[in-house]
N, C-alpha and C positions, 0 to 999 in steps of 0.2 A: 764259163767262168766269168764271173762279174767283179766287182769292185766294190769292196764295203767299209763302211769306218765300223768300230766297234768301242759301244759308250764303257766309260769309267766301269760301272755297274755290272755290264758283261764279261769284262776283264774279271774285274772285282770275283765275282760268280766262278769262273773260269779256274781262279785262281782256290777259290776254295774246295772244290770239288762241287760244288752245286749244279753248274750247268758243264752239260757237255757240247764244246765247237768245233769237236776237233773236225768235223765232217765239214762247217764252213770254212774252218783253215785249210783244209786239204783242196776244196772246189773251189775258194775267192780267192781275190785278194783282199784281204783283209790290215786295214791301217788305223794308226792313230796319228792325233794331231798334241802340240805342247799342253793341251788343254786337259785331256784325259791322261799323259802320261803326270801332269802335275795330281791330279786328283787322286789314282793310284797310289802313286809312290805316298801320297798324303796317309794318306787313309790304312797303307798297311804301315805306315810310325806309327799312326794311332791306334793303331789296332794291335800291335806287337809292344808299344809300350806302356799303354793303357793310362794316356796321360793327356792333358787338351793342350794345345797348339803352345799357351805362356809356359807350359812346365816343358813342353819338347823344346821352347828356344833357348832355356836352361840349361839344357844337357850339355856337357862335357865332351861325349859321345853316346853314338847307340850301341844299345846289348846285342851282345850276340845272334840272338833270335831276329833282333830286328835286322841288322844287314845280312842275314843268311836271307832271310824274305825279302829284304830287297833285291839282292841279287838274282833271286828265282822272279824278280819283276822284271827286271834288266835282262834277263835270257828270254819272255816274252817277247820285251819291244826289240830287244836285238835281232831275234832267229825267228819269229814266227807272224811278225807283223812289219807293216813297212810305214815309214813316217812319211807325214805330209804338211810343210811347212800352213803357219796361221799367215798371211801377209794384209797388206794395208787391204785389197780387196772383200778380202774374206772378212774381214773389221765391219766393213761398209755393209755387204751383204747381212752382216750380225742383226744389225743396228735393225735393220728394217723385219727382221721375223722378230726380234724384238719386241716390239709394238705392235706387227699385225699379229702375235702368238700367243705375246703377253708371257713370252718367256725370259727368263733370269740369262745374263750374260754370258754363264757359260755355255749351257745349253743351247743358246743361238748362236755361240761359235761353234761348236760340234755341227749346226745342221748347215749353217752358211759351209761349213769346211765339204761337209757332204754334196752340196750344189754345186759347189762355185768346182768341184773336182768332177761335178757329172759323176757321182757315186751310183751305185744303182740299190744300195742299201743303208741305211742308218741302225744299227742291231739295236736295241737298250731296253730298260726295264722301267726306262723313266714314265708315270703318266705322263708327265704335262708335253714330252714327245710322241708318247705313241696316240696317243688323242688327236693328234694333226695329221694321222695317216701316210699322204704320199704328201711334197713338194718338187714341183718341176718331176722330174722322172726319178726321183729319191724315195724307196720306198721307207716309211717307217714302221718298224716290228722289233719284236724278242726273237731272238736269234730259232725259235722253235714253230713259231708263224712263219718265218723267213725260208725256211727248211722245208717247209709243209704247203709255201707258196698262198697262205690264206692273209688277212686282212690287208689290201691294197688302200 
C-alpha cells in the first residue's frame, strides 16, 4: 500500500464515470490537498450551472442539481480520500518546480504537496505533469499507468 495524491482531473473523471480508481482507493492511500478540492468543487458549479465564474458570483443560490453534485463531491473528500494540509513549506517547494518545470502555480503545488509528503504517486491527466515523469521518489502517471506499474 502506497501513498498517492490524486489531481483535480482524476477526481474530475472519477466523478463522471470516465475513469475507474476504485482498485487504487482500495490498495492507497490516496489524498487531496486545498488545491484540487478548490478546483473540483469549481468546476462541478460550472459544470452543473453552466455559467462563468461573474454570472456564478451572482447567484442568489445554487440549483438543485448543483448541491446534490456537490454533496456527491463532499462524500469523496470526506470517506474516500484523506486531506493533507498546503503550509509555508510546501509554498517554498512550489516556487522552485515552478521554474525548473515551467509549470503554472497550481500544479506545482499539487507536486510540491506530492514531495514534501514523500508520496509515492502523483495520478493526473495533466500534460505539463505527466511529462516530468518521476521527482524525488514521486512517481508521475494516469492512474492506469499507475496500476499497470509503466512509465517511471
Amino acid at each position: 500500500m502506497g501513498t498517492v495524491i490524486l489531481d483535480s482531473n482524476v477526481i474530475l473523471k472519477y466523478l463522471e464515470g470516465i475513469t475507474d480508481i476504485r482498485g487504487i482507493l482500495a490498495q492507497n492511500n490516496c489524498t487531496y490537498n486545498d488545491i484540487i478540492a478548490s478546483e473540483v468543487e469549481y468546476l462541478v458549479i460550472r459544470s452543473t450551472t453552466d455559467r462563468g465564474p461573474f454570472e456564478i458570483k451572482r447567484m442568489k443560490e445554487f440549483p438543485p442539481e448543483t448541491r446534490t453534485a456537490l454533496w456527491t463531491v463532499y462524500e469523496v473528500f470526506d470517506h474516500l480520500l484523506e486531506y493533507v494540509p498546503i503550509g509555508r513549506d510546501v509554498i517554498l517547494e512550489a516556487r522552485k518546480y515552478m521554474e525548473r518545470y515551467a509549470l503554472l502555480p497550481n500544479d506545482a503545488i499539487i507536486l510540491a504537496t506530492a514531495t514534501y509528503y514523500e508520496m509515492d504517486g502523483l495520478l493526473t491527466y495533466d500534460s505539463d505533469l505527466l511529462k516530468i515523469g518521476k521527482v524525488k521518489r514521486v512517481r508521475i502517471a494516469t492512474p492506469e499507468e499507475f496500476v499497470r506499474g509503466t512509465k517511471v
